[in-house]
VOGU-3710 file (C-alpha; in Angstrom, 3 decimals, decimal comma):
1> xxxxxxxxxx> 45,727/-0,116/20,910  46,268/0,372/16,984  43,866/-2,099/15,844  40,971/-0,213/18,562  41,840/2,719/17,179  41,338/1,164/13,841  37,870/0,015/14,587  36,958/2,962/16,496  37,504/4,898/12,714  35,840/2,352/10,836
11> xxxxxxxxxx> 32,686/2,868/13,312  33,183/6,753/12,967  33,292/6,627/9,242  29,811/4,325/8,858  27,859/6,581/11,074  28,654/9,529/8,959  27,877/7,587/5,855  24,700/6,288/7,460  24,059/10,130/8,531  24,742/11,521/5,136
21> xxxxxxxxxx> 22,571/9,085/3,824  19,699/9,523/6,247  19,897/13,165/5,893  19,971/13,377/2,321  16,527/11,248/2,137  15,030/13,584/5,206  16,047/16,627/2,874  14,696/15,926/-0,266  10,742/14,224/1,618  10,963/17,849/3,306
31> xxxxxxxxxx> 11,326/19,891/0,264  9,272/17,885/-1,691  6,434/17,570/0,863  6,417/21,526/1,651  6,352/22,368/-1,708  3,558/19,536/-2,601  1,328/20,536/0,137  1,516/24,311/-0,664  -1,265/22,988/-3,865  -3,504/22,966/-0,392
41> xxxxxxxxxx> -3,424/27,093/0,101  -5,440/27,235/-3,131  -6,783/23,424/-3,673  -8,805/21,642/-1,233  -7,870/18,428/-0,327  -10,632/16,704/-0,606  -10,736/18,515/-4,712  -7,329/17,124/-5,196  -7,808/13,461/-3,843  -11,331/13,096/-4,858
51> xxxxxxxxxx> -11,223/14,482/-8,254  -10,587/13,363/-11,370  -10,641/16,819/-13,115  -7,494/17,701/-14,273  -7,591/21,201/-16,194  -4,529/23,331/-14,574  -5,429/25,913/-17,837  -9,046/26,209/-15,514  -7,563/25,666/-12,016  -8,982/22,619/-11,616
61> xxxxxxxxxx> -5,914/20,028/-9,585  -7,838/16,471/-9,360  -5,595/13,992/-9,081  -7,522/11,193/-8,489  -7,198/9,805/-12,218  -3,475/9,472/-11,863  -3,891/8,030/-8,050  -6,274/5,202/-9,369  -4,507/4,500/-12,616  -1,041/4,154/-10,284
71> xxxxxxxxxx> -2,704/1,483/-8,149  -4,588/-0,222/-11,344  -1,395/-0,667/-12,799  1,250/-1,907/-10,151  -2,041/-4,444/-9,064  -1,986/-5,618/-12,362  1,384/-5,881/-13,351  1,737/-7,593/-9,742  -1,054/-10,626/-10,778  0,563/-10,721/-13,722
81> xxxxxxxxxx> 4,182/-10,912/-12,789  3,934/-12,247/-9,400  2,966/-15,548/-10,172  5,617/-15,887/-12,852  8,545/-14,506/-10,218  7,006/-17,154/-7,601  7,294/-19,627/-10,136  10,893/-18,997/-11,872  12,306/-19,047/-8,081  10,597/-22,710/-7,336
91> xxxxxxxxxx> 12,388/-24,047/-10,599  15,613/-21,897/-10,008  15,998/-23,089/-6,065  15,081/-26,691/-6,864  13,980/-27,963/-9,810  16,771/-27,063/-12,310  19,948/-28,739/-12,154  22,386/-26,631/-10,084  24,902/-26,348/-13,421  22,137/-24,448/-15,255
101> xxxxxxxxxx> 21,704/-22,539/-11,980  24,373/-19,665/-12,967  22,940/-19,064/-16,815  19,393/-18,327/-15,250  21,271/-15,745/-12,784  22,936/-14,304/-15,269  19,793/-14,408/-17,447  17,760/-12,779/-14,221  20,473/-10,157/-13,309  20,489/-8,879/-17,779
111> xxxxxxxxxx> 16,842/-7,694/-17,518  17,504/-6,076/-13,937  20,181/-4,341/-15,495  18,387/-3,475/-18,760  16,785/0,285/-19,071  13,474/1,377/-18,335  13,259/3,217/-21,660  14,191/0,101/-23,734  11,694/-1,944/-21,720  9,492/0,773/-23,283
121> xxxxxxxxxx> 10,515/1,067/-26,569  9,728/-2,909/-26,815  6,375/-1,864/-25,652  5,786/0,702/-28,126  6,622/-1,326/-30,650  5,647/-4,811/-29,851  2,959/-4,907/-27,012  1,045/-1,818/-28,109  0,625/-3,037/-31,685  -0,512/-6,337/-30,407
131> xxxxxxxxxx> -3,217/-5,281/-28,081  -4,332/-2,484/-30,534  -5,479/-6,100/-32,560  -7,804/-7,365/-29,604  -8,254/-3,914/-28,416  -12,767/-2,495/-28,295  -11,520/0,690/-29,628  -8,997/-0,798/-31,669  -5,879/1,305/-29,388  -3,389/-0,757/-27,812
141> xxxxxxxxxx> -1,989/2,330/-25,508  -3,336/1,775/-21,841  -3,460/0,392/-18,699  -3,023/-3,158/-20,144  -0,058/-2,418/-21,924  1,673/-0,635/-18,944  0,427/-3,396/-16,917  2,931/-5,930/-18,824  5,668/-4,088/-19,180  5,784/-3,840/-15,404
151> xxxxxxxxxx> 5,089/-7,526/-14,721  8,363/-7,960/-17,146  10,059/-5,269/-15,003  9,485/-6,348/-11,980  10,347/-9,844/-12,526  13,934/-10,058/-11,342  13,045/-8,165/-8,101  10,526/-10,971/-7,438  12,352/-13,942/-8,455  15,700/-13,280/-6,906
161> xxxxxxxxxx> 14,088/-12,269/-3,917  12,118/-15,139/-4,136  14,695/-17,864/-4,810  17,143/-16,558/-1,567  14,151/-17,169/0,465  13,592/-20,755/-0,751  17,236/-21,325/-0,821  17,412/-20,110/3,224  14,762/-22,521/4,349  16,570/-25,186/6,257
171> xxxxxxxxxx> 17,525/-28,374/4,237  16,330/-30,371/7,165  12,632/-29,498/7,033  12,608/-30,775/3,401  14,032/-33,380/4,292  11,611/-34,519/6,843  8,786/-33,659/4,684  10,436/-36,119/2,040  10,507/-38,780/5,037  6,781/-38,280/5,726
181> xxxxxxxxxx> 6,009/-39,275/2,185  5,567/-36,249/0,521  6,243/-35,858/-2,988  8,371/-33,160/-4,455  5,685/-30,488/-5,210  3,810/-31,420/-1,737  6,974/-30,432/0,148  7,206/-27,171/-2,194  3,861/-26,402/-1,890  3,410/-27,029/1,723
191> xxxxxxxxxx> 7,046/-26,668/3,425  9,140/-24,780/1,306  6,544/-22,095/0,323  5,653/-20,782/3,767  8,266/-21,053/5,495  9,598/-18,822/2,692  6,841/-16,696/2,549  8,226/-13,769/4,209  11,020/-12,938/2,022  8,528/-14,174/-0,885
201> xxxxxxxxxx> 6,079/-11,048/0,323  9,175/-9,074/1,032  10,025/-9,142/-2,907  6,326/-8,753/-4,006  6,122/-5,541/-2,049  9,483/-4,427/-3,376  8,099/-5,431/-6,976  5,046/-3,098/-5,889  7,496/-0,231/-4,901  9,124/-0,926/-8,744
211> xxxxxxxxxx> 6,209/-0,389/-10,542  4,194/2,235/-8,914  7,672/4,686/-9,379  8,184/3,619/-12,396  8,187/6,434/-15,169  9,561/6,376/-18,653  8,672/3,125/-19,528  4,800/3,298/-18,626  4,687/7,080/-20,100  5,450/5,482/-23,633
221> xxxxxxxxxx> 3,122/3,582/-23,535  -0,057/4,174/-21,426  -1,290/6,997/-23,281  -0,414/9,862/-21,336  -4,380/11,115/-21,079  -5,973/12,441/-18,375  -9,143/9,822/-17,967  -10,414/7,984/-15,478  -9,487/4,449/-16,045  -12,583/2,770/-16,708
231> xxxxxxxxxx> -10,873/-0,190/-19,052  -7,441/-2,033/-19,377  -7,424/-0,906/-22,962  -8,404/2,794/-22,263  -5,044/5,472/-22,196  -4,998/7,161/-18,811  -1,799/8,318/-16,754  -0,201/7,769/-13,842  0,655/10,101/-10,995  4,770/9,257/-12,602
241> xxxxxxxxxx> 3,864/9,846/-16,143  1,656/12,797/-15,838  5,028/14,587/-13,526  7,315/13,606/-16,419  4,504/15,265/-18,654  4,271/18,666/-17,359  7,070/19,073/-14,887  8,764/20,987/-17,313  5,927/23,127/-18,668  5,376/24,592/-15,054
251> xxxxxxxxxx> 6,475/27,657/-13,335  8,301/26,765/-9,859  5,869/27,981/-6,770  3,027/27,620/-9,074  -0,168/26,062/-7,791  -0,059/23,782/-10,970  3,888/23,247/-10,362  3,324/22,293/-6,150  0,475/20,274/-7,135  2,737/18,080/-9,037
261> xxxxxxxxxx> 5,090/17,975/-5,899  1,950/17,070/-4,148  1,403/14,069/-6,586  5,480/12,912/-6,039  5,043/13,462/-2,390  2,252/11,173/-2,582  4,937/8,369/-4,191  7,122/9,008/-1,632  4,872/7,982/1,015  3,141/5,277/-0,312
271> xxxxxxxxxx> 6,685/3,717/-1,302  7,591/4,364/2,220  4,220/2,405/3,565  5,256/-0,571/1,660  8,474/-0,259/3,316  7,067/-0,127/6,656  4,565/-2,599/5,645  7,294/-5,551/4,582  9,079/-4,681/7,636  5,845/-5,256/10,048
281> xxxxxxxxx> 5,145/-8,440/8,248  8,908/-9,722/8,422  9,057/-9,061/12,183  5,560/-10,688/12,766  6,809/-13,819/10,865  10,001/-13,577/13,101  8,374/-13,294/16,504  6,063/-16,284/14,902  9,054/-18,617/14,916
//
């Protein structure tokens, strides 16, 4: 009767945390969304999603600049640092001899842990410099430059997301592919790669969700101007930089103060529609098998 009792706690106490929790999230897309979409009682949607002027000084709330240049970058620093994440998981799961296994973890789990600001102070002072040396107009702030410091950032994500799904796939179907004939990078290529692939996609996604929220590190050094991105070496901002910008240069109920509520509601639902989406496409891949 105890030991029930015991249980029946335990369950008590986890669906308050899980309440808390749910609440707390419900709380802060509700104040956030009603005080982004008040920008719509003197903006017109259709001004603030497809414009680029951005000129709060004149009124003008187009936010389409910092929508684009979001998207640019997390697409770029996703080709860039996808493929590299893929790859580092393949030679972590089962190419490197298991001994070396734990350094590369521990190598992995240092630049998860490592700030976003020092991630952009290596930027600012490495990366920009470099590309201002192959850079048209001879500046090495821009999408380009945010665009690798993300792919570094959202490395980890990818690869140790990556590796537990190569590490899940049954031993046996390698196996058999090895009895078939295959060689070592047919099986990875055509065994161990899709039937991994949905906890592959699941950290790619993730890696997605990482970069498009990320603030201080692209803010130093993407050039923090309001243009339409038209070049990977031409400053623009992103809907995260430009908030860090002028958050604090705003008056609260403002129309230039809710339409930056309106660009972080924004982030809130697109990182929720990756969410959604890596759910859909784990349970598709499920049902598949």
């Amino acid at each position: 009767m105890l030991r029930k009792k015991q249980e029946l706690l335990i369950q008590y106490i986890f669906f308050l945390t899980a309440m808390v929790v749910c609440f707390t999230i419900a709380a802060i897309v509700v104040f956030v969304g009603k005080q982004g979409l008040k920008t719509f009682l003197a903006v017109s949607p259709l001004e603030f999603f497809g414009s680029t002027k951005w000129a709060p000084d004149q009124n003008q709330f187009g936010a389409l600049t910092f929508i684009s240049s979001s998207f640019f970058v997390t697409l770029l620093a996703l080709l860039l640092g996808g493929p590299l994440g893929i790859a580092g998981a393949m030679f972590s799961a089962k190419i490197v001899p298991s001994w070396l296994t734990g350094y590369l973890r521990t190598v992995v789990d240092l630049l998860a842990g490592i700030p976003s600001v020092v991630y952009g102070w290596v930027g600012l002072t490495i990366i920009v410099p470099a590309i201002r040396q192959i850079s048209p107009n001879q500046n090495g702030f821009g999408l380009l430059a945010a665009g690798i410091i993300l792919a570094i950032m959202i490395l980890p994500t990818v690869l140790s997301l990556a590796e537990d799904a190569l590490r899940s796939v049954p031993r046996s179907l390698e196996e058999a592919s090895y009895a078939l004939g295959a060689t070592r990078w047919q099986t990875i290529w055509h065994v161990l790669l899709p039937a991994a692939a949905p906890g592959i996609i699941t950290g790619l996604v993730l890696g997605m969700a990482r970069a498009i929220g990320e603030t201080m590190a692209v803010q130093m050094v993407i050039g923090n101007t309001p243009l339409f991105p038209r070049s990977l070496f031409q400053p623009t901002a992103t809907l995260t930089s430009e908030i860090v910008m002028e958050m604090g240069n705003t008056a609260f109920n403002s129309t230039w103060n809710n339409a930056l509520f309106l660009m972080a509601f924004v982030l809130l639902l697109i990182a929720l529609g990756l969410i959604l989406l890596v759910r859909k496409f784990t349970a598709s891949k499920e049902e598949g098998h």
